[in-house]
C-alpha positions in Angstrom: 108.3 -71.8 42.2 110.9 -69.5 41.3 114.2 -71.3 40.7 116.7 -70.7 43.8 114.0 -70.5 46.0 114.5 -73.1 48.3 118.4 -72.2 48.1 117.8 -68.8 49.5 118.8 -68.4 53.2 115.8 -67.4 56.0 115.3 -63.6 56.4 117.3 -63.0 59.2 115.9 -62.2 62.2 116.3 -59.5 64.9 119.5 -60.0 67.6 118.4 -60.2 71.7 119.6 -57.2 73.2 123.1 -57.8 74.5 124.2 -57.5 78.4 126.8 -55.5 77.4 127.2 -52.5 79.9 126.1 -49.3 78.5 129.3 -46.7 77.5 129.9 -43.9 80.0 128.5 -40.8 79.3 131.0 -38.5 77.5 131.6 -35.3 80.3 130.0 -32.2 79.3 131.3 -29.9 76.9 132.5 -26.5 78.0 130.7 -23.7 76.9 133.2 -22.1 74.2 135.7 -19.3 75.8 135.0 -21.0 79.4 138.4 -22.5 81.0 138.4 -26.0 81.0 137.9 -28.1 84.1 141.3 -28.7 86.0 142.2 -32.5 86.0 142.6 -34.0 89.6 146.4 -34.7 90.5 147.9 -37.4 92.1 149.3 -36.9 95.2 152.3 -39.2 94.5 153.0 -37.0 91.1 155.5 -34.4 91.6 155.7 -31.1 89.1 158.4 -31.6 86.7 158.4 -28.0 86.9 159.3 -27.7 90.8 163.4 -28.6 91.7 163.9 -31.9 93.1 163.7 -32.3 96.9 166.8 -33.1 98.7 166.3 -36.5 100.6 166.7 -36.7 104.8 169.8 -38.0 104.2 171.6 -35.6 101.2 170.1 -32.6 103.9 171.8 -34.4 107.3 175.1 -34.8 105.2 175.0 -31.2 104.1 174.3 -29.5 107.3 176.6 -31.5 109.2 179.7 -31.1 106.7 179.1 -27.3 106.8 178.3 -27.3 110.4 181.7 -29.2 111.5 183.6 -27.2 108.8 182.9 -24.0 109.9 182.8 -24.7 113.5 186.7 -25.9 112.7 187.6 -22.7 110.6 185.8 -21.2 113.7 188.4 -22.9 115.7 191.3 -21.9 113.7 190.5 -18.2 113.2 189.6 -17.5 116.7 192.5 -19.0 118.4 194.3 -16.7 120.5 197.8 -17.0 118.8 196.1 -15.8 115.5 194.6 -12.6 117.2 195.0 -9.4 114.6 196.6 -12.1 112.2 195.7 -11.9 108.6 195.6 -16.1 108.6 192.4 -15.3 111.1 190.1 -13.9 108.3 191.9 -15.6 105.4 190.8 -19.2 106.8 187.4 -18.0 107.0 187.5 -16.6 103.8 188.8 -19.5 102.1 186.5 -22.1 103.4 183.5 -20.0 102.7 184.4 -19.2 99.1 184.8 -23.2 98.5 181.4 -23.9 100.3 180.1 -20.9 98.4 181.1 -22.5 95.1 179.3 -25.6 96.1 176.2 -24.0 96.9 176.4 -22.4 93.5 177.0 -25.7 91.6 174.5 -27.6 93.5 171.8 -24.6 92.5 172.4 -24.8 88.9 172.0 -28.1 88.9 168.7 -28.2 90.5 167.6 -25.5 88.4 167.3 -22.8 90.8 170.4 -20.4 90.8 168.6 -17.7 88.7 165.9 -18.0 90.7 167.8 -17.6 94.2 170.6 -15.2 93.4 168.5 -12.6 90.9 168.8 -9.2 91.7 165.7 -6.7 92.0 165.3 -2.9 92.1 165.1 -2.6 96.4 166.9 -5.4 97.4 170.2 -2.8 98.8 167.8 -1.0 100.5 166.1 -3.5 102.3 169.0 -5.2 103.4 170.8 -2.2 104.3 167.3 -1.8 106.3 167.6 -4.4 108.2 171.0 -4.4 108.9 171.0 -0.8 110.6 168.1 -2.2 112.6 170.0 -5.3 113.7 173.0 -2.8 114.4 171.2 -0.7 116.8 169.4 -3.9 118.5 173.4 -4.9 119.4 174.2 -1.9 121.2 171.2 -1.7 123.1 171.9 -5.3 124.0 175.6 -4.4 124.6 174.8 -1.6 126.8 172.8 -3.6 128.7 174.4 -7.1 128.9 177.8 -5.5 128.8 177.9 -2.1 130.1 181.6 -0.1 130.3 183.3 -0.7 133.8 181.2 -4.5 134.4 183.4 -7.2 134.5 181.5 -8.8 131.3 183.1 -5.6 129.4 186.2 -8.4 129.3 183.9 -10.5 126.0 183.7 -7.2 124.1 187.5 -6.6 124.6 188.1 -10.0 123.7 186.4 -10.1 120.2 187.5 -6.7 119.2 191.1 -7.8 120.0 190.7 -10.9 118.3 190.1 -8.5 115.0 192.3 -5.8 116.0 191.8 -2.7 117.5 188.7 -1.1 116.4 190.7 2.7 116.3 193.5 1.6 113.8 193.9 2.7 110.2 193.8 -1.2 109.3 190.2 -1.4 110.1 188.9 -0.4 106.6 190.6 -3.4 105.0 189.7 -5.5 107.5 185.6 -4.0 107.1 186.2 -4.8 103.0 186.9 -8.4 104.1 184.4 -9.1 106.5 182.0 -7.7 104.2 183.3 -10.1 101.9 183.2 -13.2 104.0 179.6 -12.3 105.5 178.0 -12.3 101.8 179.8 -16.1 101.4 178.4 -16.9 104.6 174.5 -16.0 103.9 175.2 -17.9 100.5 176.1 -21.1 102.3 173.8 -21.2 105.3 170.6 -19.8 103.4 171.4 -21.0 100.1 172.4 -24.4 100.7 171.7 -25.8 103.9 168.6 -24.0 104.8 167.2 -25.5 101.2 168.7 -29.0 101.7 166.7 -28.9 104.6 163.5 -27.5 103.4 163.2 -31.5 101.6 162.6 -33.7 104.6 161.6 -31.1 107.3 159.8 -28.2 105.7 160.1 -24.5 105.6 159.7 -23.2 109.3 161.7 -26.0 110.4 164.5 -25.7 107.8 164.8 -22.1 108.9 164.8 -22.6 112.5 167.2 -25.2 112.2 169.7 -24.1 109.9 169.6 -20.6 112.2 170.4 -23.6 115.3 173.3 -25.0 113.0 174.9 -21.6 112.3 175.1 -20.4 115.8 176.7 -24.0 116.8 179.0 -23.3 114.6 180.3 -20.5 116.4 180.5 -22.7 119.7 184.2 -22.8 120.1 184.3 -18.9 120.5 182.5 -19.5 124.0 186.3 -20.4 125.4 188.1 -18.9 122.5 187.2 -15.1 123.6 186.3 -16.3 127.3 187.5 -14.4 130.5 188.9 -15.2 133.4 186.2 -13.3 135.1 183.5 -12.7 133.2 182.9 -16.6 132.0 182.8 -18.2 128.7 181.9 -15.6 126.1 178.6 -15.9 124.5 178.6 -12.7 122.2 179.0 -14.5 119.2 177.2 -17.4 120.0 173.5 -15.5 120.3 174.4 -13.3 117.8 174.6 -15.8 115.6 171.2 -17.3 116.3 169.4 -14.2 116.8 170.5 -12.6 113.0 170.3 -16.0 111.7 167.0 -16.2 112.4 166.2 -12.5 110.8 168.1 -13.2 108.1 166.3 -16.2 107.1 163.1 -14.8 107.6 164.5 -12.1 104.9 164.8 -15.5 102.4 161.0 -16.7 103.4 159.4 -13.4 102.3 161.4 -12.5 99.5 161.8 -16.5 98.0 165.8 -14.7 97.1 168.8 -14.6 98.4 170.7 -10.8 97.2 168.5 -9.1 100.5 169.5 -11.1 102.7 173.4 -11.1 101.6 173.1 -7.3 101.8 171.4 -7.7 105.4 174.3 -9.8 106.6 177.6 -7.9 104.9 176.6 -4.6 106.0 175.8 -5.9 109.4 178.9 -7.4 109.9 180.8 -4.6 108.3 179.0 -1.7 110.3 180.2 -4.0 113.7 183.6 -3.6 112.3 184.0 -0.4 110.8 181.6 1.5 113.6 182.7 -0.6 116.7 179.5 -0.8 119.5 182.5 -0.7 122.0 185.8 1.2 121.8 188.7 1.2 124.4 189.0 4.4 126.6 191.8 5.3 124.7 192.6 5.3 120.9 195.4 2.7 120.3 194.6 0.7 123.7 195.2 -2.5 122.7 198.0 -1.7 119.8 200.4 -4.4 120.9 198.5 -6.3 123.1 198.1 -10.1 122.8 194.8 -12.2 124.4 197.5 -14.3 126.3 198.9 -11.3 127.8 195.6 -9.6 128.6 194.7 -12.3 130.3 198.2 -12.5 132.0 197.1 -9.2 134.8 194.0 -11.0 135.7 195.5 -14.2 136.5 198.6 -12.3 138.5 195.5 -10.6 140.7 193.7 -13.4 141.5 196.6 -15.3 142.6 197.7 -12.5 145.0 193.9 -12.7 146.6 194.6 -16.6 147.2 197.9 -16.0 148.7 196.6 -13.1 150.7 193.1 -15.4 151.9 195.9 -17.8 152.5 197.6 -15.9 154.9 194.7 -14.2 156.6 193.6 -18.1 157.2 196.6 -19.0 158.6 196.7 -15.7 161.2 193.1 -16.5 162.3 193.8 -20.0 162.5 197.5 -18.8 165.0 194.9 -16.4 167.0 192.2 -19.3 168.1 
């Protein structure tokens, strides 16, 4: 017997197979210079790369603060003691360059203001596209909704005399400024509340809505510029909804704002530099006030009471 024999331990023996589940097969290799295969995303994940979404509520506080804003401005400017004023286009102004300087704040600090307000090669021509297209679409509407000699002729007086009369020198200056205001406008309405909507509601309805918003807005202009005769004046009112909606069609293609600012400042300027509707003669209503337009009307239709008075009161003697 060799000695440390019987110290030596048993040659060990072979291990049961263990229940432990077998490892997952490793996922093929690609093929080399083959793309690799794209990794499923979570639904709930949201791309870092994409600008946050504006919640239901940030997108019903900014389309109602713009929405009563403006439609107060509105109110202000369109008053008929401020008719041919310079305080009539300077409140306007004014709000719209402090919501204006919003929008572009609240852009850059989602990360999109490059993005929105970029210029490309095309973008004046478009918009200057659409706008001449959206000019002639108002006078064949005004020719046919308010032709000269009708007694809803009284809304177009009304509006042009609320910015002056359309044949004065002044008219260029007050183009410049319109023009000016009209670019601040798109800014606000497409560039802020359209895409604080787009969050909670989506695209279509964003677009449709903030188009809804703007021509609210514009509400108070239904008695403002009314007549006596013709009704509440709705001129400003569907014009407002009907370019709104163009104009933020323009953003949906595009995925920019600069054609659609063009679109609405020339359209507003070519309304006020190339009136759709001129008095009958040049310098008409130089000196006129809406009160006092609207003093003739009132002096005639209380003569035809007193005279259907009278009349009543003769067939009345007779029977």
């Amino acid at each position: 017997m060799i000695p440390g024999d019987a110290d030596a331990a048993p040659p060990a023996t072979a291990a049961p197979p263990s229940a432990a589940p077998p490892a997952a097969a490793a996922p093929p290799s690609a093929a080399p210079g083959s793309p690799l295969p794209a990794r499923p995303r979570d639904p709930g994940a949201t791309d870092p790369r994409e600008p946050p979404r504006a919640s239901r509520r940030e997108a019903a506080l900014i389309a109602a603060s713009v929405t009563a804003g403006v439609a107060l401005a509105v109110s202000y400017a369109f008053h008929p003691d401020r008719a041919g004023a310079p305080g009539m286009l300077a409140a306007l102004g004014a709000l719209y360059a402090v919501l204006a300087a919003a929008t572009v704040m609240w852009l850059r600090r989602r990360g999109e203001l490059r993005a929105a307000l970029r210029p490309l090669s095309g973008d004046l021509a478009r918009g200057a596209f659409v706008a001449a297209v959206l000019y002639g679409l108002a006078m064949a509407v005004q020719l046919a909704l308010a032709p000269r000699g009708s007694p809803r002729e009284a809304w177009l007086f009304r509006l042009y005399l609320q910015l002056g009369d359309p044949s004065a020198d002044a008219r260029v200056f007050v183009g410049a400024v319109v023009f000016v205001v009209a670019a601040l406008e798109e800014i606000v309405w497409r560039g802020l509340v359209m895409r604080a909507l787009e969050g909670p509601f989506g695209p279509v309805t964003a677009w449709l809505l903030s188009s809804a918003l703007f021509a609210a807005a514009h509400v108070p202009t239904l008695f403002l510029l009314g007549d006596p005769l013709a009704g509440p004046n709705p001129l400003l009112v569907a014009a407002g909804l009907g370019c709104s909606i163009v104009w933020g069609r323009v953003v949906h293609r595009t995925g920019r704002l600069p054609p659609a600012i063009f679109a609405h400042a020339f359209f507003s300027w070519a309304i006020v530099s190339f009136p759709i509707w001129r008095p009958c003669r040049p310098g008409a209503l130089a000196g006129i006030t809406p009160r006092a337009s609207r003093a003739p009307l009132r002096g005639r239709r209380s003569r035809r009471r007193r005279s259907a008075r009278r009349r009543g009161r003769r067939a009345s003697r007779r029977g």
